[in-house]
N, C-alpha and C positions, 0 to 999 in steps of 0.2 A: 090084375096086373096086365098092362098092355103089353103085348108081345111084337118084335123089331120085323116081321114080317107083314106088322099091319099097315107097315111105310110106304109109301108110293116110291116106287123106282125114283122118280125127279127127288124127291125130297131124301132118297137114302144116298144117291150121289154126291149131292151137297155136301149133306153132313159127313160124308167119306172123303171129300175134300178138302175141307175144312180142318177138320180131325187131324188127318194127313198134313197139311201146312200148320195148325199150330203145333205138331209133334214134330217138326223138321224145324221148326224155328227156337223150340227147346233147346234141339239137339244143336244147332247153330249157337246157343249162348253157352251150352255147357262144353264147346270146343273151344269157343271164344275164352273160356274160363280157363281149359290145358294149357293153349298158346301160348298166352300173354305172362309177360316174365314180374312184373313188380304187385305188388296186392295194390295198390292203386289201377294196376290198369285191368287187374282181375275184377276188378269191383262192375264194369259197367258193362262188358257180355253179358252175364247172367241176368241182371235186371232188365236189358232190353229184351234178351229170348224169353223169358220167361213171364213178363208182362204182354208182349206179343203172341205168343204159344197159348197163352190162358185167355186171349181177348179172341182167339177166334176160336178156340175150344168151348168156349161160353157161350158166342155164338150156335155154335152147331147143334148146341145142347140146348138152346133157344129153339133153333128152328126144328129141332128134332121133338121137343116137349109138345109147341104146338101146333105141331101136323096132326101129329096123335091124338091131340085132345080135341083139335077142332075146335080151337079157342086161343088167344095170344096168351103165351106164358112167359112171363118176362123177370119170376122170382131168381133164375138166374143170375140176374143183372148184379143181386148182392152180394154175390159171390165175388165175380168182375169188379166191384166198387172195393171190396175190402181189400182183395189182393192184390188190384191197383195202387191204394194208399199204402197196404205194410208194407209191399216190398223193396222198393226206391227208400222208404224213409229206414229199414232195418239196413240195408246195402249205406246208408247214408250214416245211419250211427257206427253201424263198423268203421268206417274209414276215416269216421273225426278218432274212434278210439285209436286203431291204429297210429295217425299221427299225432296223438296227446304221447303217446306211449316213445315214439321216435323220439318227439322233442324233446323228453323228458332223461331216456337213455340216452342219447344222441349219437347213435346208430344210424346208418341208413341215411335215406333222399328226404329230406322233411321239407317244404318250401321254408321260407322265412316266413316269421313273423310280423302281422302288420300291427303297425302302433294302435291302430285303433282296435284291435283283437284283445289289447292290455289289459 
């Protein structure tokens, strides 16, 4: 196992940079999530900090894999690819359930219905 001492100062700053900003940009969506008053508008903090927060945490985790190995390590990236697709598209099927679930109770702020939705 390699050990995080074997890192070149330049390359352990980086990734402590990095780190650092995608954990602040989490933390940016999961306030984004407390604030915001209706579940429509909770909906799109959390997917922007947390798509954001994983893209440069992947990053770091890229550059941090291949200093160390002294070779490009880019297996990462399928981390960043899968987490990129589910979470927008899971954040997206909540919020059509959500408003099937309105329209249907007829509760709450539901937009209208467009004819061609029929």
């Amino acid at each position: 196992m390699i050990q995080a001492p074997d890192l070149p100062g330049w390359a352990a700053a980086l990734v402590a940079l990095l780190l650092l900003a995608g954990a602040l940009a989490a933390l940016v969506g999961s306030i984004g999530l407390l604030r915001m008053q209706s579940f429509y508008e909770r909906v799109h903090p959390p997917t922007l900090g947390s798509t954001l927060g994983m893209a440069l945490i992947v990053l770091a985790s890229i550059i941090c894999s291949s200093v160390l190995r002294s070779r490009p390590s880019v297996h990462e990236v399928l981390i960043g690819l899968f987490l990129t697709v589910t979470t927008p598209v899971a954040f997206m099927l909540l919020a059509r359930a959500a408003l099937y679930r309105e329209r249907v109770e007829g509760g709450g702020y539901s937009p209208p219905v467009d004819e061609g939705e029929k």
